[in-house]
GUFI-265145 format. One line per 5 residues: number of its first residue (from 1); their letters; for each residue x, y negated, z of C-alpha. Coordinates in steps of 0.2 Angstrom, whole numbers, plus 5000, padded with zeros to 4 digits. Layout:
# residues N
NUM> a> X/Y/Z | ...
This chain:
# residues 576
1> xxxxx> 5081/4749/5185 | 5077/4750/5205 | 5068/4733/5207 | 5064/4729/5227 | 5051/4719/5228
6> xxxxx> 5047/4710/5245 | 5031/4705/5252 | 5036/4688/5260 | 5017/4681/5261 | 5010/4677/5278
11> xxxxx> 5007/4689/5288 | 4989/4682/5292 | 4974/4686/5281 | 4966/4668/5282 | 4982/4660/5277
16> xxxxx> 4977/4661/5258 | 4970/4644/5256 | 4954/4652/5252 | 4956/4668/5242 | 4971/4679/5238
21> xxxxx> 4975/4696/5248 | 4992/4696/5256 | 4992/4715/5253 | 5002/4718/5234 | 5007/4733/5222
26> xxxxx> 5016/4727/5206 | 5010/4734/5190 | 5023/4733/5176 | 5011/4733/5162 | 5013/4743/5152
31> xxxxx> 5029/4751/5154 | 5033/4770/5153 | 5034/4771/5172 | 5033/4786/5184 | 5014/4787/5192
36> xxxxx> 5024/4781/5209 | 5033/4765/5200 | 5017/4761/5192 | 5009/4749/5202 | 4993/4756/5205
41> xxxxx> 4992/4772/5213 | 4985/4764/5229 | 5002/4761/5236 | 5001/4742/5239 | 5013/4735/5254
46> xxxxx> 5011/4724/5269 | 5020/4706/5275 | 5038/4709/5280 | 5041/4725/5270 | 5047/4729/5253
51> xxxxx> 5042/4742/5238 | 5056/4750/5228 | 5052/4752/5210 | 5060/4766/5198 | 5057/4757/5181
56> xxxxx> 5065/4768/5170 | 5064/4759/5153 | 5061/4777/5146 | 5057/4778/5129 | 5040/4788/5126
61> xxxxx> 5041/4807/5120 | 5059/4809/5125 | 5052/4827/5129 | 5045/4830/5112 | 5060/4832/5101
66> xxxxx> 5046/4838/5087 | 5038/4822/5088 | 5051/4812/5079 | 5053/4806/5062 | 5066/4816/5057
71> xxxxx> 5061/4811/5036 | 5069/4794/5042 | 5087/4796/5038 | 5090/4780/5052 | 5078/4788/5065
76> xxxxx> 5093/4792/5079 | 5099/4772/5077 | 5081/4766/5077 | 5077/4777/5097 | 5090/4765/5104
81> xxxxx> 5096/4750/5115 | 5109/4736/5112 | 5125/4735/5119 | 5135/4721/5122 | 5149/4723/5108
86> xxxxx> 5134/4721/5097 | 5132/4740/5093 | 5119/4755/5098 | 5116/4765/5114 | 5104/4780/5108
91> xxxxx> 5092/4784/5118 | 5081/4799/5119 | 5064/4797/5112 | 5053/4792/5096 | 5057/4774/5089
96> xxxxx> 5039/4772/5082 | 5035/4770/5103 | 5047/4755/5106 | 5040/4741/5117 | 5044/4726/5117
101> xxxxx> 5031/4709/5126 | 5026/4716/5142 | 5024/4709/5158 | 5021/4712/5177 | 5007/4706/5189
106> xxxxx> 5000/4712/5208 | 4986/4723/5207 | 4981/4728/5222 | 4963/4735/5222 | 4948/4724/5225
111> xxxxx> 4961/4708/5225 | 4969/4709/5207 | 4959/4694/5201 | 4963/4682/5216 | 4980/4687/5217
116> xxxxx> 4985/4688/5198 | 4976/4672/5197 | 4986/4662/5211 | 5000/4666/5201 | 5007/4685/5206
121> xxxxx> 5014/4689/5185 | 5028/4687/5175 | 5033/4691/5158 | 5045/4703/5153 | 5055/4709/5136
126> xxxxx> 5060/4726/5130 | 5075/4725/5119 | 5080/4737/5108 | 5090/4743/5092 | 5079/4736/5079
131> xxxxx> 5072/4721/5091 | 5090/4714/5100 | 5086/4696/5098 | 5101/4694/5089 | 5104/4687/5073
136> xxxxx> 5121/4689/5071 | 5119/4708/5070 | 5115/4715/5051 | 5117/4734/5053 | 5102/4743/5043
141> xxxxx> 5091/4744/5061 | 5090/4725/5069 | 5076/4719/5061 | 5081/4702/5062 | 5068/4693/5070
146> xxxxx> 5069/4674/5076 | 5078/4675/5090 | 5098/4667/5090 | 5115/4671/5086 | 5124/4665/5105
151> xxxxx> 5121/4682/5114 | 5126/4700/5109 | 5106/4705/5110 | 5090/4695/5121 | 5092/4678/5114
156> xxxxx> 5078/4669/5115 | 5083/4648/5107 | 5070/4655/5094 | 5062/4667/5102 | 5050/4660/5115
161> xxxxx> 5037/4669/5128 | 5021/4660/5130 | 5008/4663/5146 | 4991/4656/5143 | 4982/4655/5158
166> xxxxx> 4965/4648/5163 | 4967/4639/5181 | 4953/4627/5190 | 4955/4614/5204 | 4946/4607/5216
171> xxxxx> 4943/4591/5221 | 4959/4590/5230 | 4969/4595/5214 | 4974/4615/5221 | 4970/4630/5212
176> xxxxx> 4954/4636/5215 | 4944/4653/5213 | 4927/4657/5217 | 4926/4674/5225 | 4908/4677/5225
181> xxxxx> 4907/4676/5207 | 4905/4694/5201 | 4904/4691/5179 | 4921/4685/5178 | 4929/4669/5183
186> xxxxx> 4932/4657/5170 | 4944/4640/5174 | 4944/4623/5169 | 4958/4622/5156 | 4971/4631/5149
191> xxxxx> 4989/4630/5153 | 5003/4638/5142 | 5018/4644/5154 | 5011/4635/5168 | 5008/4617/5162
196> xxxxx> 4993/4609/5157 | 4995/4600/5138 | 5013/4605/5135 | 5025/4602/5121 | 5039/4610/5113
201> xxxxx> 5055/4603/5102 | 5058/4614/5087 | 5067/4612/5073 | 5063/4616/5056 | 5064/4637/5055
206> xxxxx> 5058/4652/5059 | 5052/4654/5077 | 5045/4670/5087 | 5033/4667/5098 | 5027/4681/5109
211> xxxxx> 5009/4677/5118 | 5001/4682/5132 | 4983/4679/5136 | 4985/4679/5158 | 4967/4674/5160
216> xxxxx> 4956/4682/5171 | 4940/4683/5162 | 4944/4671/5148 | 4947/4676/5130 | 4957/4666/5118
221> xxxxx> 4958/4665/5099 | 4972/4655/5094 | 4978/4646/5075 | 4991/4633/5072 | 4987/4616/5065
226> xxxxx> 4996/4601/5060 | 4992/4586/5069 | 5004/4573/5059 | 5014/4575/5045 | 5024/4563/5032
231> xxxxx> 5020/4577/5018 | 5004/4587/5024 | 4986/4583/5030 | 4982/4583/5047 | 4970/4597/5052
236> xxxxx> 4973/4609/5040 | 4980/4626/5043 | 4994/4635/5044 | 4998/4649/5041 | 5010/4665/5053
241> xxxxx> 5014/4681/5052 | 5009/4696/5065 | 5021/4708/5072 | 5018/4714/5087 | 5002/4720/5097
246> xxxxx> 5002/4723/5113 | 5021/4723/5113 | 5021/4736/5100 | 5026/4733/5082 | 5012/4734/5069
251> xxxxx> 5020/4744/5051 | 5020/4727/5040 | 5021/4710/5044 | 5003/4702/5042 | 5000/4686/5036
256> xxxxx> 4985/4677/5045 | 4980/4659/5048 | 4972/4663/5065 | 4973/4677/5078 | 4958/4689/5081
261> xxxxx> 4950/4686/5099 | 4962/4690/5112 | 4955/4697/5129 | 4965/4695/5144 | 4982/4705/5147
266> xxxxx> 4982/4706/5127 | 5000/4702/5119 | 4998/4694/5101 | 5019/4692/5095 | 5018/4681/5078
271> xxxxx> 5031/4672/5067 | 5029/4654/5063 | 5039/4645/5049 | 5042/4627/5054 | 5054/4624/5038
276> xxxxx> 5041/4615/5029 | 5037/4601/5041 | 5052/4587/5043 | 5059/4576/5057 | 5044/4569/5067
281> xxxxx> 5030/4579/5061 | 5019/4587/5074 | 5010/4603/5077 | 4996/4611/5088 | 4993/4627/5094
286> xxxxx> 4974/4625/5097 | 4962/4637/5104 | 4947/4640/5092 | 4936/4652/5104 | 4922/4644/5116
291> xxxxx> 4917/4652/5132 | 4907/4645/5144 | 4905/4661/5157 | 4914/4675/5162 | 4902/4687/5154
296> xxxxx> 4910/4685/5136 | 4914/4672/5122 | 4902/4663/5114 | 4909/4661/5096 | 4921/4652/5087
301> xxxxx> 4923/4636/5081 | 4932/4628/5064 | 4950/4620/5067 | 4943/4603/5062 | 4928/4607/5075
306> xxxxx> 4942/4611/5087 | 4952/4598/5086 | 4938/4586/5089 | 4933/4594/5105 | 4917/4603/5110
311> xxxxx> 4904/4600/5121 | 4905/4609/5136 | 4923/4618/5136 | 4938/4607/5138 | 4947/4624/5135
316> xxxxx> 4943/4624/5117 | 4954/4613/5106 | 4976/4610/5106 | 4984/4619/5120 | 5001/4616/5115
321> xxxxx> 5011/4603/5104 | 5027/4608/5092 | 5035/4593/5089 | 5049/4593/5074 | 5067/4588/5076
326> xxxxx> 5080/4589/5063 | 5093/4593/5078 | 5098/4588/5095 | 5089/4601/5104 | 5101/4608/5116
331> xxxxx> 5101/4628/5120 | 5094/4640/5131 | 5107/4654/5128 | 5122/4644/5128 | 5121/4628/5137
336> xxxxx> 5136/4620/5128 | 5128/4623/5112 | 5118/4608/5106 | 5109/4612/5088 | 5111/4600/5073
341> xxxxx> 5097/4605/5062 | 5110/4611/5048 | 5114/4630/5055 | 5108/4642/5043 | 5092/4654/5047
346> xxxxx> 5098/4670/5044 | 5082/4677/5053 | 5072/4687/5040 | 5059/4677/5029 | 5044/4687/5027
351> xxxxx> 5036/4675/5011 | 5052/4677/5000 | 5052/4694/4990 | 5060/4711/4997 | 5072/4716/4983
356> xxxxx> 5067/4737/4990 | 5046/4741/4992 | 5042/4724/4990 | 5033/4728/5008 | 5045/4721/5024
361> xxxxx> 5043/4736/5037 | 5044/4733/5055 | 5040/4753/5061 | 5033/4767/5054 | 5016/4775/5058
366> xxxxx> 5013/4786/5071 | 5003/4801/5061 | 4984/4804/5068 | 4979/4823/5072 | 4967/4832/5078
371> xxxxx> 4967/4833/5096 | 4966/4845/5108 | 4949/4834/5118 | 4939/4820/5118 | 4933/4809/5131
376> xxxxx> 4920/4797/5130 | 4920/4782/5144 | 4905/4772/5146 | 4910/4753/5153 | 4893/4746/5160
381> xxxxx> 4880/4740/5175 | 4874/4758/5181 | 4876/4772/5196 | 4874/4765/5213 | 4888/4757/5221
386> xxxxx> 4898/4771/5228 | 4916/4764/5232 | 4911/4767/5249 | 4911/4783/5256 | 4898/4791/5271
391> xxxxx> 4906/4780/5283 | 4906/4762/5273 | 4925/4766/5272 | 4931/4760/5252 | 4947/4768/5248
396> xxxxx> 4956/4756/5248 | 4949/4744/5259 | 4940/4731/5252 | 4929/4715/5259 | 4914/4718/5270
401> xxxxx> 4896/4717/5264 | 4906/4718/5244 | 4895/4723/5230 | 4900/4736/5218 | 4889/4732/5201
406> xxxxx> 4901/4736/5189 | 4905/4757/5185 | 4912/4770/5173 | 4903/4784/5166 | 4913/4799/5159
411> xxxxx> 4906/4811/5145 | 4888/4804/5149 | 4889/4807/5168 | 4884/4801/5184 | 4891/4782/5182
416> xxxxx> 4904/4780/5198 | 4913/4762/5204 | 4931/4762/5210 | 4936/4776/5226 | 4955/4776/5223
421> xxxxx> 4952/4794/5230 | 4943/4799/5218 | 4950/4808/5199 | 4938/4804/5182 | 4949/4811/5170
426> xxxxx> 4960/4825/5173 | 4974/4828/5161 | 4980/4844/5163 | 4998/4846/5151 | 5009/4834/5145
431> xxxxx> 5009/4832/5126 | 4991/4837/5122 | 4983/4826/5110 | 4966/4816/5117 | 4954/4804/5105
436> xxxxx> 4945/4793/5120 | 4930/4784/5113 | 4926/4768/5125 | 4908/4760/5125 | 4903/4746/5132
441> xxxxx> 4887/4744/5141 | 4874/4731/5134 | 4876/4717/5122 | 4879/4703/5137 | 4896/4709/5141
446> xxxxx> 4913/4712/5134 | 4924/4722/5143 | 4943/4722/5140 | 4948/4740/5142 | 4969/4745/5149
451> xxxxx> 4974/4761/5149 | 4990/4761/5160 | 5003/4770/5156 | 5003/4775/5138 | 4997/4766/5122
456> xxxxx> 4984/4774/5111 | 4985/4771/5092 | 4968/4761/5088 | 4956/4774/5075 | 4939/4763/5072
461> xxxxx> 4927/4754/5082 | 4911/4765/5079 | 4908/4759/5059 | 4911/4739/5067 | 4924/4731/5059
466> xxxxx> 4939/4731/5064 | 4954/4721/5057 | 4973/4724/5050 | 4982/4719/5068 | 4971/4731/5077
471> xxxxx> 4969/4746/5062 | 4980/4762/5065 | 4991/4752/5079 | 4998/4754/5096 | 4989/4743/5109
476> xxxxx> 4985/4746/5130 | 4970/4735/5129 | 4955/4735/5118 | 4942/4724/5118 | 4925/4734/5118
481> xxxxx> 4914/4716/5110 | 4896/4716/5115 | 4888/4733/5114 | 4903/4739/5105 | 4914/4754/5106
486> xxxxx> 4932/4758/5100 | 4941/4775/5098 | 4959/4779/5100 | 4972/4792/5098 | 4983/4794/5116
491> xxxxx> 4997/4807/5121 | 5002/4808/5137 | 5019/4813/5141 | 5035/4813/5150 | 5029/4809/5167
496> xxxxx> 5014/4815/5181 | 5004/4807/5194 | 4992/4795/5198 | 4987/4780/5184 | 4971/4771/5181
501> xxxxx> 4961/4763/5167 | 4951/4748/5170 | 4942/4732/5164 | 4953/4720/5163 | 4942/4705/5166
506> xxxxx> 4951/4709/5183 | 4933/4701/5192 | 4925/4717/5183 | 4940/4727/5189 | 4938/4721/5208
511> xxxxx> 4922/4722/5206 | 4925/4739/5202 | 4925/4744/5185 | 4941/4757/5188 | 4945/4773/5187
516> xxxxx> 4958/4786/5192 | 4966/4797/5180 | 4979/4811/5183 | 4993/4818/5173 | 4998/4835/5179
521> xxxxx> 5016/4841/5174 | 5020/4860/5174 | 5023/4872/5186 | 5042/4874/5192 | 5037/4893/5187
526> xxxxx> 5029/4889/5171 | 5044/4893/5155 | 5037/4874/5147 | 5045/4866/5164 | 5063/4868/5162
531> xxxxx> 5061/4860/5142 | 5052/4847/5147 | 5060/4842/5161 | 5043/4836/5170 | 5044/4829/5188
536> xxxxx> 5036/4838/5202 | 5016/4834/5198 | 5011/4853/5194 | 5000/4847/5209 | 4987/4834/5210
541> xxxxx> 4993/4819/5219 | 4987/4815/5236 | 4981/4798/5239 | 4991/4788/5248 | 4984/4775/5262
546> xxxxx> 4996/4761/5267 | 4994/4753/5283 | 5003/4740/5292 | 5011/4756/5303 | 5013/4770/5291
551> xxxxx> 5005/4779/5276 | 4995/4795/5279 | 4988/4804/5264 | 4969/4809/5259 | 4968/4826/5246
556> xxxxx> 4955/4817/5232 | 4939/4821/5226 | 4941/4828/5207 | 4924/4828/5196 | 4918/4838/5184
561> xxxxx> 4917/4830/5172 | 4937/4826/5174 | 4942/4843/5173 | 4943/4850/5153 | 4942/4868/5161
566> xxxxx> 4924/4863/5164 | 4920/4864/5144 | 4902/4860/5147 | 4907/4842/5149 | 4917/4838/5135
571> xxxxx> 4910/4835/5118 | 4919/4848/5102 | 4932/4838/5095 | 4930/4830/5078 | 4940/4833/5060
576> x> 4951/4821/5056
């Protein structure tokens, strides 16, 4: 898709009412993008221009025939999009790296936070073969998920995004954010899709419901309650399944009665059964998790406990209210369409029996193996401060008199903060298998690490525990809990260029806990170029630096330490 995105903000700095830079570059996050269409390669844009995007909605390792599941007899079906006569485009690339619940958000360096947080994101669905959104389709690969039956794929009657955010107001009732605080920014309530306190009409089925946690510094953990019911007690539980992490299917459905922790940019996707509860009865989705600064949460709390409210954090407690109707809710994906309560839910039930395994499977597993490196990233409170160069000049620019407490330290390292001019991991040949072990720095903090570009399947967290959502799955964004470390399996592919990995407790990331990373592709000379069919990043990209007249280009600074050719930094790989 070209996407042209314009920059229609005022032209003046100070017109921001406060905070917000009117200087954006739109990460689509976490999309299989060219390093150029990615958001964050230091290509942001001014008032009265525009930015075209190339998002090419590729399927990962369409370059890597060897890497698919060819024991799968459906595997061609599965690497595939809907079409609109409710059959299948294939599509080139492995079906165990489908996406699905992604979304898109400014990040211009030194100014995500404000930006994001005045409202600069949107969601975004992947469709696919075995996720349409259709109902009406039973051919061996739709996995029938709540969705509808109206359109040929991307219903979504039954298959609902939900944004929780964490805003704060001032005394004049506008959104307000305090740019001196450097731990993370924490706001007075939370709102689901925009609204404070919201409520949804559903009727008694199966819904899909596809969370995104757009806080800044905020984490969430989320259960459903019922509030009032003719045949069940208010406050107790109940109970979902898990599907999707990140936006990426986990194998098997998982049955929980409430979410893990979920850091900011995390995408939970679950399916809750309504067909218990009748006409009248009412639900909550409540927030368990308190958290009182942006520095991490402070624990969580029981459902009753929640429901009552808690001393000091409005945020804990309901957030959203299902209220049941046997019919009369009108649709979203045919307007004429006014449901009765009667239809049939031909979605798939995930607490009757399956007559095959026994086991319902939503993908397969990518396979773990012994890779080619390791890296070990060291999130912390260290290193001096050096987003500025010899002149004061930061790269990009950033506010004057800013601090910089908040660096990355790679294979035990001098600990750097952000220069987008400057490369901490150097990846030198698509399809090379790295295990990344991030640690974080201290047990006051908890950094929410995103790695842009690909998702890394999740190994362990250091001997901590770590949980049947989170185990052997695909995810962008890991939380690295107090102290804490988590290692994961990543394979970059396909594309070259410029990408980043980051806190994202966007304050952290402004403030600057980011680093630059570099895909190389090879050489037009090299025999692996014409079968991969790279693009033209054999060489390091240069840096570009926008200006309200032109872009020049900077040749960046490369580290040791990024470099694999400089073995003495690396640590030996382990056995799998």
């Amino acid at each position: 898709m070209l996407t042209r995105i314009y920059n229609d903000l005022p032209a003046d700095r100070k017109s921001n009412g406060g905070f917000g830079r009117n200087e954006i570059s739109t990460h689509f996050h976490n999309a299989h993008n060219g390093a150029e269409s990615d958001g964050a390669c230091n290509a942001y844009h001014f008032p009265g221009t525009f930015y075209d995007y190339h998002w090419s909605t590729a399927l990962a390792r369409r370059d890597m025939p060897s890497q698919r599941l060819f024991s799968d007899p459906r595997y061609l079906d599965k690497a595939s999009g809907p079409t609109d006569d409710g059959g299948l485009m294939r599509v080139e690339g492995d079906f165990r790296e489908l996406q699905g619940s992604l979304w898109f958000h400014d990040h211009r360096f030194f100014f995500t936070a404000e930006n994001v947080h005045k409202g600069m994101f949107a969601l975004c669905n992947y469709y696919s073969g075995p996720d349409r959104a259709c109902t009406a389709v039973n051919d061996g690969v739709n996995l029938l998920l709540p969705s509808g039956d109206s359109l040929p794929w991307g219903n979504q009657d039954f298959d609902v995004n939900l944004a929780v955010s964490n805003p704060a107001f001032n005394k004049d009732g506008q959104l307000f954010f305090d740019i001196f605080d450097t731990e993370g920014f924490v706001g007075d309530v939370l709102a689901v899709n925009g609204g404070y306190y919201p409520y949804m009409e559903v009727l008694p089925r199966r819904y899909r419901f596809r969370i995104l946690n757009a806080s800044m510094a905020r984490f969430i953990q989320l259960a459903v309650a019922v509030s009032n019911s003719s045949k069940f007690a208010s406050g107790i539980s109940v109970p979902f399944w898990f599907i999707c992490n990140d936006g990426n299917f986990v194998v098997n459905p998982i049955k929980l009665t409430s979410l893990e922790e979920q850091g900011p940019a995390e995408r939970y996707d679950i399916v809750i059964d309504f067909s218990a509860f009748t006409h009248g009865d009412t639900l909550y989705l409540i927030n368990l998790l308190k958290q009182t600064d942006g520095r991490k949460p402070a624990g969580a709390v029981s459902v009753a406990d929640a429901l009552k409210g808690v001393s000091g954090d409005r945020c804990v407690g309901p957030v959203l209210e299902f209220r049941v109707k046997n019919g009369g809710i009108s649709s979203v994906d045919d307007p004429t369409r006014t449901y009765t309560g009667s239809e049939l839910d031909p979605s798939r039930d995930y607490n009757a029996p399956n007559s095959g395994s026994g086991l319902y499977f939503l993908t397969s597993q990518v396979p773990i193996v012994a890779p080619v490196r390791e890296r070990v990233i060291e999130f912390g409170r260290s290193g001096d401060g050096d987003s500025r160069d010899s002149t004061g000049q930061c790269t990009p620019d950033c506010p004057e008199g800013m601090l910089f407490p908040w660096s990355i330290k790679v294979n035990g390292q001098k600990a750097h903060t952000l220069n987008a001019n400057r490369i901490s991991a150097l990846v030198p040949k698509p399809g090379e298998v790295e295990h990344w072990t991030l640690i974080g720095g201290g047990t006051g903090w908890d950094h929410p690490i995103h790695l842009h570009y690909e998702e890394g399947v999740t190994l362990d967290r250091g001997g901590g525990y770590i949980g049947p959502t989170e185990k052997f799955a695909r995810k962008d964004v890991w939380r690295l809990r107090p102290a804490g470390k988590v290692k994961f399996q990543v394979r970059f592919g396909e594309f070259g260029g410029s990408y980043v990995t980051h806190c994202h407790n966007t304050t952290h990331e402004d403030f600057a806990m980011l680093m630059r990373l570099q895909v190389l592709t090879p050489d037009p000379n090299d025999p692996d170029y014409a079968k991969s069919g790279s693009g033209p990043h054999w060489r390091i990209s240069k840096t570009p630096l926008p200006s309200p007249d032109g872009v020049t280009w900077k040749t960046p600074e490369v580290l040791p330490e990024a470099d694999p050719k400089n073995t003495q930094y690396f640590p030996i790989p382990t056995n799998i």
